[in-house]
KOLKE-108203 format. One record per residue: x, y, z of N, C-alpha, C in turn. Coordinates in steps of 0.02 Angstrom, whole numbers, padded with zeros to 5 digits, always signed. Example, Ala and Ser with C-alpha at 12.3 -4.5 7.8 and 13.67 -1.06 7.14 Angstrom:
<vexkols>
+00660-00284+00390+00615-00225+00390+00660-00165+00390 +00642-00112+00354+00684-00053+00357+00645+00002+00394 
</vexkols>
This chain:
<vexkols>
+07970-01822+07350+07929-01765+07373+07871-01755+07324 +07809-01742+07347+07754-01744+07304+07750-01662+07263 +07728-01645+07201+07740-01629+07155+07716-01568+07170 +07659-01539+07212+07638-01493+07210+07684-01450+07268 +07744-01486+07300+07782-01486+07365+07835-01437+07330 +07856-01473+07285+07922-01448+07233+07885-01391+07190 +07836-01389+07161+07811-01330+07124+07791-01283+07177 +07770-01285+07256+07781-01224+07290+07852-01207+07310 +07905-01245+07306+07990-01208+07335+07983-01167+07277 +07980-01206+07216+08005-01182+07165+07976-01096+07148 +07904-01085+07161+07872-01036+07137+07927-00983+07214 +07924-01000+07256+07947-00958+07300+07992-00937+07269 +08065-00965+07257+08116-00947+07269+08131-00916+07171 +08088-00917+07133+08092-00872+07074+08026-00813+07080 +07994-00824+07128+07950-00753+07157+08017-00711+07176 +08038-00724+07231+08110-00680+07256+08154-00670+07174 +08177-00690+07117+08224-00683+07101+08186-00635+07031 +08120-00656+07026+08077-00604+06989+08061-00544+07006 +08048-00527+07074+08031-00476+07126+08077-00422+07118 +08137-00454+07119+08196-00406+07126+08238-00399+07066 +08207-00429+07004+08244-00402+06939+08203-00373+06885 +08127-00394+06886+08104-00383+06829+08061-00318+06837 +08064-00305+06870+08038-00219+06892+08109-00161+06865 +08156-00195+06871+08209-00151+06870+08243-00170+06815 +08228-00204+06759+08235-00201+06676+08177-00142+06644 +08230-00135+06585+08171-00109+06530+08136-00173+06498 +08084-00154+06474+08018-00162+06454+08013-00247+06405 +08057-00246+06359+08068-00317+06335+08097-00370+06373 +08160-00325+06397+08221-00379+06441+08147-00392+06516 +08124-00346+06510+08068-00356+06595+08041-00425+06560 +08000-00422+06530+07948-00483+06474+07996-00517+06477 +08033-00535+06408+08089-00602+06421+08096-00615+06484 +08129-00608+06537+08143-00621+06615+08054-00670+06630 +08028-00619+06637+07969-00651+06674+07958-00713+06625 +07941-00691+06563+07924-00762+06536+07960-00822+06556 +08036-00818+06551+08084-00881+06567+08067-00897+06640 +08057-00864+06685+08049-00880+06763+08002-00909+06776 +07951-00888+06746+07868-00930+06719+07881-01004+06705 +07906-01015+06642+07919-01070+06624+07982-01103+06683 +08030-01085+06709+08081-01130+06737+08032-01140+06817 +08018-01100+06822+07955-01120+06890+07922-01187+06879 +07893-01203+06825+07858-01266+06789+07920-01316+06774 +07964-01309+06742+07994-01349+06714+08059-01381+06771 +08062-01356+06797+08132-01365+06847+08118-01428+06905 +08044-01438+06923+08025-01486+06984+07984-01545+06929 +07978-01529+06866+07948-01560+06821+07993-01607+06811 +08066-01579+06773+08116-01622+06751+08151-01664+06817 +08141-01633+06872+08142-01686+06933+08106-01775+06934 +08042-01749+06942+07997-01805+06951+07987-01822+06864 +08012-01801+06823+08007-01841+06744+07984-01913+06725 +07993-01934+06765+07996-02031+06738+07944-02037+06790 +07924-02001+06833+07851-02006+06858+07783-02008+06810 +07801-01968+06760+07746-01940+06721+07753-01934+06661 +07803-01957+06637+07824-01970+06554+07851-02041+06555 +07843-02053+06478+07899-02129+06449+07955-02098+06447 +07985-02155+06432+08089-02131+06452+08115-02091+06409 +08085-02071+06356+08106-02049+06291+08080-01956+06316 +08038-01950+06326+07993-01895+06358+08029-01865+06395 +08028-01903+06467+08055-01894+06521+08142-01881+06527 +08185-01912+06474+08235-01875+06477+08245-01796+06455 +08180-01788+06393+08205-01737+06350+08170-01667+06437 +08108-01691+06473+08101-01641+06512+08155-01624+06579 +08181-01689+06576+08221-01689+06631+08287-01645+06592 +08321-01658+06544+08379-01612+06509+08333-01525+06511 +08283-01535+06490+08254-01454+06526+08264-01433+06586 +08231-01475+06623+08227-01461+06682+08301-01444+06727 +08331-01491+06706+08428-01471+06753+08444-01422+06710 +08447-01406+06643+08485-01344+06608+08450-01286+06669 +08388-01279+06676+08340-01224+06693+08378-01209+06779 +08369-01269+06791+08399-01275+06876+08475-01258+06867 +08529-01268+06832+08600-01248+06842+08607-01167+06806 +08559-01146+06771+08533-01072+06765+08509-01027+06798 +08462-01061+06826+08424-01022+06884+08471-01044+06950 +08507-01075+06963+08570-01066+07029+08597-01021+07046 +08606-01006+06958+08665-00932+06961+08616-00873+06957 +08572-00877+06932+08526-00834+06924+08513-00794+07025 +08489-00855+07056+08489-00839+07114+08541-00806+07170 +08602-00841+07135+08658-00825+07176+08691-00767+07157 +08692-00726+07091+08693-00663+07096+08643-00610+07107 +08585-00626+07111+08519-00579+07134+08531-00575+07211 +08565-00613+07265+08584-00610+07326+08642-00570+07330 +08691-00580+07279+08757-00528+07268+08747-00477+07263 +08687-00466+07205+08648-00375+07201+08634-00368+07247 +08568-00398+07300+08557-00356+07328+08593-00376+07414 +08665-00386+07403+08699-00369+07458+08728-00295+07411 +08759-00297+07369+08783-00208+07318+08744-00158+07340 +08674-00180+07321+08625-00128+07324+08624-00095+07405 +08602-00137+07443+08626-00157+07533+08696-00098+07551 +08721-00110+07533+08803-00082+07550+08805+00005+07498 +08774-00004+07450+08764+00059+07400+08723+00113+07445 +08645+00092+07457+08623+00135+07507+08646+00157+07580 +08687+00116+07610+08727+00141+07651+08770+00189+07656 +08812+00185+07581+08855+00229+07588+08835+00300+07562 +08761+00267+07509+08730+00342+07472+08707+00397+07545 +08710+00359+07607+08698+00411+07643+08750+00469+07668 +08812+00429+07648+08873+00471+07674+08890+00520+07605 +08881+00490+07536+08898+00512+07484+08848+00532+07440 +08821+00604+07430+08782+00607+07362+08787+00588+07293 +08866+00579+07280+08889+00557+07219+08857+00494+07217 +08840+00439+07234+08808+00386+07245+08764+00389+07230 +08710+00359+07165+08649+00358+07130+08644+00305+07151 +08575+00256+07184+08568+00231+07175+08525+00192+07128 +08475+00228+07092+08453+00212+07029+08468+00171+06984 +08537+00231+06924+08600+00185+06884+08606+00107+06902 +08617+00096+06987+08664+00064+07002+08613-00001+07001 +08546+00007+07014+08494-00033+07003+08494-00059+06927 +08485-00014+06907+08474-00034+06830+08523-00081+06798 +08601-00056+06813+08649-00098+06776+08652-00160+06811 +08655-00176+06879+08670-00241+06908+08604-00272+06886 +08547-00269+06881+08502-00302+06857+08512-00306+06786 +08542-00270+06740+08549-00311+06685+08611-00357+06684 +08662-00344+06717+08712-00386+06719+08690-00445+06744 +08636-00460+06811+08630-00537+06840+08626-00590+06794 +08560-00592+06743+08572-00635+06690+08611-00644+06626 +08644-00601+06628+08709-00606+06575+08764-00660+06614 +08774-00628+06689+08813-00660+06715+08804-00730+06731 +08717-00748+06741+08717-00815+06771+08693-00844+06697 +08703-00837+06639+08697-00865+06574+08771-00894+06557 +08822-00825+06568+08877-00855+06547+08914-00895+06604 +08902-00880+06651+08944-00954+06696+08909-01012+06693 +08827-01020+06681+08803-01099+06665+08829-01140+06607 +08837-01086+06557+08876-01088+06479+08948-01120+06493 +08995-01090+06543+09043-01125+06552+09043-01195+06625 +08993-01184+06647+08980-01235+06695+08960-01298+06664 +08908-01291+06609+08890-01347+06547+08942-01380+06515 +08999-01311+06480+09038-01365+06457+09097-01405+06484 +09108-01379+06559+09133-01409+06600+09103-01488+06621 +09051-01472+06623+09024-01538+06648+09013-01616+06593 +09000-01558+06526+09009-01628+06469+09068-01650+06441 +09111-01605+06460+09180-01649+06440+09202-01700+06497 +09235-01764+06437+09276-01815+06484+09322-01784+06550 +09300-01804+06599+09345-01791+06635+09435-01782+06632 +09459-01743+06670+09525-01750+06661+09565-01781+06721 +09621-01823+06693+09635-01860+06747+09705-01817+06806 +09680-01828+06862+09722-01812+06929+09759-01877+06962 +09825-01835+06950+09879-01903+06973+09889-01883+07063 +09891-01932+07059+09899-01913+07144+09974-01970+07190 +10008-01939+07219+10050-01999+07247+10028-02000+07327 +10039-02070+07332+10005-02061+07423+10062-02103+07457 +10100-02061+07485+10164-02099+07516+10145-02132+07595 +10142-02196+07587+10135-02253+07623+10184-02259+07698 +10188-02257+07746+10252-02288+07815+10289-02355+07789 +10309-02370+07772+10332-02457+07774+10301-02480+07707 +10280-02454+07656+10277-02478+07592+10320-02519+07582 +10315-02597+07558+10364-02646+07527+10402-02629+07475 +10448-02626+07445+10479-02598+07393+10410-02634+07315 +10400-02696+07326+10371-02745+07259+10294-02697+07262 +10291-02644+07309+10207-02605+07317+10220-02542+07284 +10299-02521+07284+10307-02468+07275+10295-02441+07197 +10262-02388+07176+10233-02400+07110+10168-02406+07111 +10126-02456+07141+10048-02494+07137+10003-02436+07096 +09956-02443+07060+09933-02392+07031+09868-02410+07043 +09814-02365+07065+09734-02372+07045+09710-02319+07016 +09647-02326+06964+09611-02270+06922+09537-02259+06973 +09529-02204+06982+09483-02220+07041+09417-02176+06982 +09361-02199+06976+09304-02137+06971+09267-02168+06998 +09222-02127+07013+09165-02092+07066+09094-02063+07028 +09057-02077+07065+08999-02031+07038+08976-02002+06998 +08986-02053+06939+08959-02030+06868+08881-02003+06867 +08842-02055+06905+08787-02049+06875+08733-02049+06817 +08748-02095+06815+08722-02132+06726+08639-02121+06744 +08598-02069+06693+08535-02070+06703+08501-02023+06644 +08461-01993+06678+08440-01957+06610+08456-01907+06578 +08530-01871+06584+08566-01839+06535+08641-01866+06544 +08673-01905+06583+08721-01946+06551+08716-02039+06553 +08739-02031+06481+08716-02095+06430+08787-02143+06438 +08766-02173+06385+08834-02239+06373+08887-02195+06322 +08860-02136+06281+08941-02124+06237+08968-02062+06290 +08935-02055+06356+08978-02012+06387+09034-02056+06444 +08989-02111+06431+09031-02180+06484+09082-02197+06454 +09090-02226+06359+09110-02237+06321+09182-02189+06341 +09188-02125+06356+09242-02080+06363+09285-02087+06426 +09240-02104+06469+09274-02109+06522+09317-02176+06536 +09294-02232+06503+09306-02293+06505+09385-02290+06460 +09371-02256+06398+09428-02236+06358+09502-02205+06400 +09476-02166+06433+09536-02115+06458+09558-02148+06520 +09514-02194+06566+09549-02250+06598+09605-02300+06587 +09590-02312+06505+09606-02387+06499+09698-02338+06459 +09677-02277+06448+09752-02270+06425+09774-02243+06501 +09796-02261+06548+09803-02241+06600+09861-02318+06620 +09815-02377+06605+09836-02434+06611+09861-02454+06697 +09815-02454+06731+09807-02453+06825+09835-02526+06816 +09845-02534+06867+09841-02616+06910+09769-02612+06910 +09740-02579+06955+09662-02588+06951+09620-02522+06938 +09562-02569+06933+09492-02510+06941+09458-02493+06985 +09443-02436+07021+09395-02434+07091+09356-02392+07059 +09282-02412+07071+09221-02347+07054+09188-02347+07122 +09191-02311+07159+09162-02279+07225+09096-02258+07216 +09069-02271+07190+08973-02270+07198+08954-02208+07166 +08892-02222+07170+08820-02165+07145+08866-02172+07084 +08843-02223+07030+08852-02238+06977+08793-02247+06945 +08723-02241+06965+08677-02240+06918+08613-02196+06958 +08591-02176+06908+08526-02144+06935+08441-02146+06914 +08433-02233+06909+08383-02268+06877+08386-02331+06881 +08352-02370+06850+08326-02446+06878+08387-02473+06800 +08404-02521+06818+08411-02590+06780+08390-02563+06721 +08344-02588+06694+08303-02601+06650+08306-02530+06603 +08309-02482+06652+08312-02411+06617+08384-02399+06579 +08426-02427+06629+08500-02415+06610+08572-02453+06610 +08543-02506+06599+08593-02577+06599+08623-02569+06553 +08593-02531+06494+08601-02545+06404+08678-02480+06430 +08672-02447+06452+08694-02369+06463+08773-02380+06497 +08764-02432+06562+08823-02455+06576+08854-02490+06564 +08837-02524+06505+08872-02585+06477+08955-02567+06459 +08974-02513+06450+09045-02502+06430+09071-02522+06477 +09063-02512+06553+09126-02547+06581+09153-02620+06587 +09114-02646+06535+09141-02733+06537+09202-02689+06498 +09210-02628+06469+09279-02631+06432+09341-02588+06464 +09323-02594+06524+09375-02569+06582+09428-02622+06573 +09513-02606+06559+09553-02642+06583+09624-02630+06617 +09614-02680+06671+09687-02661+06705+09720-02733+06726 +09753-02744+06773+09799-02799+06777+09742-02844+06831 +09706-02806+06874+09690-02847+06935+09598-02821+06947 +09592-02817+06887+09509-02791+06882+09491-02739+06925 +09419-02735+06910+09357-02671+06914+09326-02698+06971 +09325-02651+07027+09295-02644+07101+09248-02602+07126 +09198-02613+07117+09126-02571+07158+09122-02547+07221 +09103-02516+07262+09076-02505+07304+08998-02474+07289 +08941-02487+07331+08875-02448+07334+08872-02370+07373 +08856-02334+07318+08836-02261+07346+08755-02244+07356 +08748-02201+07384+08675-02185+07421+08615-02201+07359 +08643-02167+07295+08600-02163+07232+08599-02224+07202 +08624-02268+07232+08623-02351+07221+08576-02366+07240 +08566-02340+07298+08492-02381+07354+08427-02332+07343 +08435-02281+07301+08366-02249+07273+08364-02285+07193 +08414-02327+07181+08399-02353+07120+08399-02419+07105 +08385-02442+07175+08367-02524+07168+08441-02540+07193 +08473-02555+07250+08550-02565+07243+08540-02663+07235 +08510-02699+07252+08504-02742+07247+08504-02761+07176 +08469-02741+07130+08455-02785+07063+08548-02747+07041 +08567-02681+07051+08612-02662+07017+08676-02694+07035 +08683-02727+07098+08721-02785+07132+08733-02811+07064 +08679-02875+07070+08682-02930+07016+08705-02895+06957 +08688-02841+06920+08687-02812+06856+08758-02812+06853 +08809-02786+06887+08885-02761+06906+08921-02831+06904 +08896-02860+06945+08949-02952+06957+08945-02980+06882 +08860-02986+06825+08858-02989+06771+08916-02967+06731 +08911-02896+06723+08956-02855+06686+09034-02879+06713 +09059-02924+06755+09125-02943+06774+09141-02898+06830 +09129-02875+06858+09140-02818+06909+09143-02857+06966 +09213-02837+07008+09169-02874+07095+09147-02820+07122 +09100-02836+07172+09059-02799+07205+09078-02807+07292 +09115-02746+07316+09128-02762+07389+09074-02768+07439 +09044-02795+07477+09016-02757+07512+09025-02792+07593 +09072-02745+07605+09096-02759+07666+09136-02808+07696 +09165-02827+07632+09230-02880+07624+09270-02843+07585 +09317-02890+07570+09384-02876+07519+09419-02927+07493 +09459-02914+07451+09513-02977+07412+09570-02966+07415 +09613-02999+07420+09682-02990+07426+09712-03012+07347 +09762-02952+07337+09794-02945+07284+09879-02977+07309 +09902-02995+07253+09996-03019+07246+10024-02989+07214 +10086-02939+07222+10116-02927+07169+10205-02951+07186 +10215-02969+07147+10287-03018+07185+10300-03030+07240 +10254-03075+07272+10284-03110+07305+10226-03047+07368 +10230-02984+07366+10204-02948+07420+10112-02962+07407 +10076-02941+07479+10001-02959+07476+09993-02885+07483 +09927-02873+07443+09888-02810+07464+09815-02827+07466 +09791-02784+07526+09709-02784+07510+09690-02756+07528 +09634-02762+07468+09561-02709+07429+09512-02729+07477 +09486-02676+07498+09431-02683+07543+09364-02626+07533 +09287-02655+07545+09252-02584+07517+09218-02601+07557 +09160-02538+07548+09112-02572+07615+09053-02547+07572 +08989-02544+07602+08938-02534+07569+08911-02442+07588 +08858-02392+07547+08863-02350+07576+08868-02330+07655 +08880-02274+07673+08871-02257+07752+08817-02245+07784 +08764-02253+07716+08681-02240+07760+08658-02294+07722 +08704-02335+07687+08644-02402+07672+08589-02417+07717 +08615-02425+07768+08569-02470+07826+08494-02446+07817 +08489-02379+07822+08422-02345+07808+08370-02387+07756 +08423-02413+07704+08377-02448+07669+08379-02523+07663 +08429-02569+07695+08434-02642+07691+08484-02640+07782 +08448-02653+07836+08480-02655+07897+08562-02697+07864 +08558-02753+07831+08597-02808+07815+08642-02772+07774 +08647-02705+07758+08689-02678+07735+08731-02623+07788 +08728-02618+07843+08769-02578+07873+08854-02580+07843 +08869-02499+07839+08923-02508+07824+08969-02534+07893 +09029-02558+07867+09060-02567+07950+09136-02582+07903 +09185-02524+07909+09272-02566+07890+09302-02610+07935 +09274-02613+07991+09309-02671+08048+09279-02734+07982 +09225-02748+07990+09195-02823+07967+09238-02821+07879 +09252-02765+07842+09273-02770+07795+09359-02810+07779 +09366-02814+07851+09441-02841+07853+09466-02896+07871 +09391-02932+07902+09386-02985+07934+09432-03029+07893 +09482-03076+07920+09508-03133+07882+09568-03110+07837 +09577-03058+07852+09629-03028+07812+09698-03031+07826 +09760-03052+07789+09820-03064+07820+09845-03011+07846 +09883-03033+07891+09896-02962+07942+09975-02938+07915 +10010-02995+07863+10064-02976+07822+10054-02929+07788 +09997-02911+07752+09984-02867+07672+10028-02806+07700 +10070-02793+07659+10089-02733+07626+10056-02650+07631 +09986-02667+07613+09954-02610+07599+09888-02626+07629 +09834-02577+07665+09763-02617+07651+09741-02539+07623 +09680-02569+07590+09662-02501+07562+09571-02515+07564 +09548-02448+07574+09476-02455+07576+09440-02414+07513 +09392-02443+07480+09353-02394+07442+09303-02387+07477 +09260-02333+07496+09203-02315+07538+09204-02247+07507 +09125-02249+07500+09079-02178+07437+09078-02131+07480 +09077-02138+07548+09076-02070+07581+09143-02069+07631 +09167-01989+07616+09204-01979+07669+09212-01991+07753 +09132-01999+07777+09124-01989+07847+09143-02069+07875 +09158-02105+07833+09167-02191+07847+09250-02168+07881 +09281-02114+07861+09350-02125+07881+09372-02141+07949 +09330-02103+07990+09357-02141+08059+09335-02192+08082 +09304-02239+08049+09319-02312+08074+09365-02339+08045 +09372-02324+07963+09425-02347+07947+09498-02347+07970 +09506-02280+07984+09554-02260+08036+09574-02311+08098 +09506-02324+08120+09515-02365+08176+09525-02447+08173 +09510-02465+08097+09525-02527+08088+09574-02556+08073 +09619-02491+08015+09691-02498+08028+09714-02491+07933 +09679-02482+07916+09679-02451+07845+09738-02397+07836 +09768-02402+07771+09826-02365+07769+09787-02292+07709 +09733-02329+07668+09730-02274+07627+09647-02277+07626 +09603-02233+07616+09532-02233+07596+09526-02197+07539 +09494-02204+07483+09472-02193+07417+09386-02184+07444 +09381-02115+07412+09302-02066+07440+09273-02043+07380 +09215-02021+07371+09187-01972+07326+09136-01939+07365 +09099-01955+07334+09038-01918+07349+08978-01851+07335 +09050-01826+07356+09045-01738+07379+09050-01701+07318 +09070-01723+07275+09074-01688+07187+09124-01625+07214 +09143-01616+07247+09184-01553+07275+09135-01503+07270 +09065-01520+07296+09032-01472+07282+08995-01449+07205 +09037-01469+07160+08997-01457+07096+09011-01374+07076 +08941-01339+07134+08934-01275+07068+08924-01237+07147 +08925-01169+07128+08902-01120+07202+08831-01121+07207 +08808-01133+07278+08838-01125+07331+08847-01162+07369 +08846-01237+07312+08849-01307+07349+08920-01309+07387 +08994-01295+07356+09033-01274+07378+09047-01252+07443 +09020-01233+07479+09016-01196+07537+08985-01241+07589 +08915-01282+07568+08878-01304+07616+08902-01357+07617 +08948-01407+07583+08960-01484+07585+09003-01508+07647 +09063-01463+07653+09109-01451+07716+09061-01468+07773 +08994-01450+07781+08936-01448+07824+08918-01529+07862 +08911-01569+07813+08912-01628+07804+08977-01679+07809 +09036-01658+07767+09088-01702+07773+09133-01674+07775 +09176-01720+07836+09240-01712+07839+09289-01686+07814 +09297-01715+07722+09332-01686+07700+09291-01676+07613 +09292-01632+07585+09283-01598+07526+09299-01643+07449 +09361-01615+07455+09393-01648+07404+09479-01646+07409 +09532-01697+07359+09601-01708+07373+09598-01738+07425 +09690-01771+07440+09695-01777+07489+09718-01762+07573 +09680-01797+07618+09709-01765+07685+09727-01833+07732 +09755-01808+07777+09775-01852+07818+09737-01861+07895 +09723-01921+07911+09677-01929+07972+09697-01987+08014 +09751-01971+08069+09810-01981+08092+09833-02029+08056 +09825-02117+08059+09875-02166+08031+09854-02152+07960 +09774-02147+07917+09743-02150+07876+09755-02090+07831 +09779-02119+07766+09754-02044+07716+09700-02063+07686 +09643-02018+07685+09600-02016+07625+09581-01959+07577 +09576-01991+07510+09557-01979+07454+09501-01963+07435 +09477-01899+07430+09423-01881+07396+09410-01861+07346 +09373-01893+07297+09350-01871+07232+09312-01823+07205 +09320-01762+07166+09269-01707+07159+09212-01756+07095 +09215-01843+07082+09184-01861+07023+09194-01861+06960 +09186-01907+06943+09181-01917+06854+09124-01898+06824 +09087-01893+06837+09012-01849+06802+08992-01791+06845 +08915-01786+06850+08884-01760+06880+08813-01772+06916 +08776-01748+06942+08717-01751+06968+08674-01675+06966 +08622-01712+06952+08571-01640+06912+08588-01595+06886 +08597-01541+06896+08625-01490+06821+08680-01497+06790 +08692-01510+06735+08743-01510+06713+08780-01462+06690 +08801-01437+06760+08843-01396+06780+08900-01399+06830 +08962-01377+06810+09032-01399+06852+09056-01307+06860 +09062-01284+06896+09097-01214+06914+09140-01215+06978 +09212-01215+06973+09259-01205+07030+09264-01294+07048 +09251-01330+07042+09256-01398+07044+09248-01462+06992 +09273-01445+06964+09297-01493+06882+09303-01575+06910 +09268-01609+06844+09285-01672+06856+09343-01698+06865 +09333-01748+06876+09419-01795+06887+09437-01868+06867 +09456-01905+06847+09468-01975+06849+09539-01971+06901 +09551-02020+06932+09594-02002+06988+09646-02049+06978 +09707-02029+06975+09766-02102+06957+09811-02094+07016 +09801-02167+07045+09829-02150+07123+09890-02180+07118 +09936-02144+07141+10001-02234+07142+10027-02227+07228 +10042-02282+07239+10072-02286+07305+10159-02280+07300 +10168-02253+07340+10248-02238+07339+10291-02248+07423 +10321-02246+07409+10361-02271+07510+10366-02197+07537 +10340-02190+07582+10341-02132+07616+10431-02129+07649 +10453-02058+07632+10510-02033+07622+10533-02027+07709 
</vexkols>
């Protein structure tokens, strides 16, 4: 979106959140307010388009401005809508009740909004820079083989390696995998958010992923805004297989299982030759296996998978929403959120993510590394 596009949302929607607070501070707290709204007006669509208009060194430090400002000003917004639903509901009732000032009631909720949307970004921040914590999950199978029973995968999702998470935040995640000790690795996409060249150096830790039956890709949407092609090659380099729209079959005594992924669900938009499709992902596949299992980055792939005959789907995407009031609107879009649900023969797995995307901020939806095991359904 062109720059002067993003600096008019932006001026709008801190006109509204200036309009209705900084009239109704005293006199310094009024100044401070306006000044910061001033500046996050500038800085917030700035640290967007960053690497448009700065070197990488630049452009991260405006872009770490720019998302702090944006996961501040979220909350900032989303309780100035809370006030003035209070305020809304206050004059209503001040008509039934004289005891009801509405003045006071102005004054204090306007100083409370930015206290309040300071200290939940404060804990939304440090939510979001800590290593994820890992979620065990059991997914009981119909007819699991006994030699399946057990199978373990470490699933993450949607890190997003870019310009505020680096290689020693990868470095952590890679760590808390490897003491986990999976059969395998699945990373379900939107794993980077930049070219090659910008951030190859950044993902290099997962050559130190290890499990019994290796590290499995799938492509997410932020793949194909970041070159998914060169990041292909970059991934197979680093030892990684890369599904795309096939699979491999795994052995574990004597029983077959197979890994199957497909490519994103709106690839096509950007490479026709990438349509996702789980029918074609199964092509050739023994019809003995034990288990089949799909990794696919978006939830909405589930009902084909469903229809192809998949026992389990592994999802992300959706960050569980992240922070409010993303929460609310994602349901909008997909099927399912986050955890798991069942979609008649098919369960799938959704990931709330191993990182984040733009503010680095996590509220009501915490990261995850996901430790799946398969077990015989009871």
């Amino acid at each position: 979106m062109p720059i002067p596009y993003l600096l008019a949302i932006s001026a709008m929607f801190h006109l509204y959140v200036g309009a209705r607070l900084v009239p109704a501070l005293p006199g310094a707290a009024s100044a401070m307010l306006a000044a910061a709204l001033l500046a996050s007006t500038v800085l917030m669509p700035v640290g967007l388009v960053a690497r448009r208009v700065a070197g990488p060194a630049t452009a991260d430090r405006l872009a770490w401005t720019g998302m702090l400002l944006m996961g501040l000003f979220s909350s900032l917004l989303v309780f100035t809508i809370l006030r003035d639903i209070v305020l809304l509901l206050g004059g209503v009732l001040s008509w039934f009740s004289a005891a009801i000032a509405l003045e006071p009631l102005r004054a204090s909720t306007a100083k409370a909004v930015p206290v309040l949307a300071f200290g939940a970004s404060l804990v939304g921040l440090f939510n979001a820079r800590r290593t994820a914590a890992v979620v065990s999950v059991d997914v009981p199978i119909t007819g699991l083989p006994v030699a399946l029973h057990g199978f373990t995968l470490a699933q993450i999702s949607d890190i997003h390696v870019g310009p505020t998470i680096k290689e020693a935040y990868l470095h952590g995640i890679v760590a808390a995998v490897n003491r986990l000790e999976p059969d395998l690795v699945a990373i379900t996409g939107d794993l980077v958010d930049g070219s090659v060249a910008e951030l190859g150096r950044h993902v290099s830790p997962l050559t130190q992923l290890k499990s019994r039956h290796g590290t499995y890709f799938v492509t997410g949407n932020h793949e194909y805004y970041s070159g998914a092609h060169a990041w292909i090659v970059e991934l197979r380099r680093l030892g990684i297989t890369v599904l795309l729209n096939e699979h491999v079959v795994l052995e574990r005594d004597g029983v077959l299982l197979v890994l199957a992924g497909v490519t994103d669900y709106g690839a096509h938009h950007f490479d026709p030759a990438h349509q996702s499709d789980p029918g074609l992902a199964l092509t050739g596949a023994p019809d003995n296996a034990g288990a089949k299992l799909l990794l696919a980055h978006q939830p909405r792939s589930a009902a084909a998978a469903e229809q192809a005959g998949f026992h389990l789907q592994l999802s992300g995407h959706t960050h569980g929403g992240q922070f409010l009031p993303w929460n609310l609107l994602v349901r909008l879009q997909q099927p399912f959120t986050s955890g798991l649900h069942r979609l008649g023969g098919l369960w799938v797995y959704v990931s709330r993510g191993t990182g984040y995307w733009g503010p680095p901020k996590r509220l009501g939806a915490p990261s995850e590394i996901t430790f799946v095991r398969l077990v015989t359904a009871g």
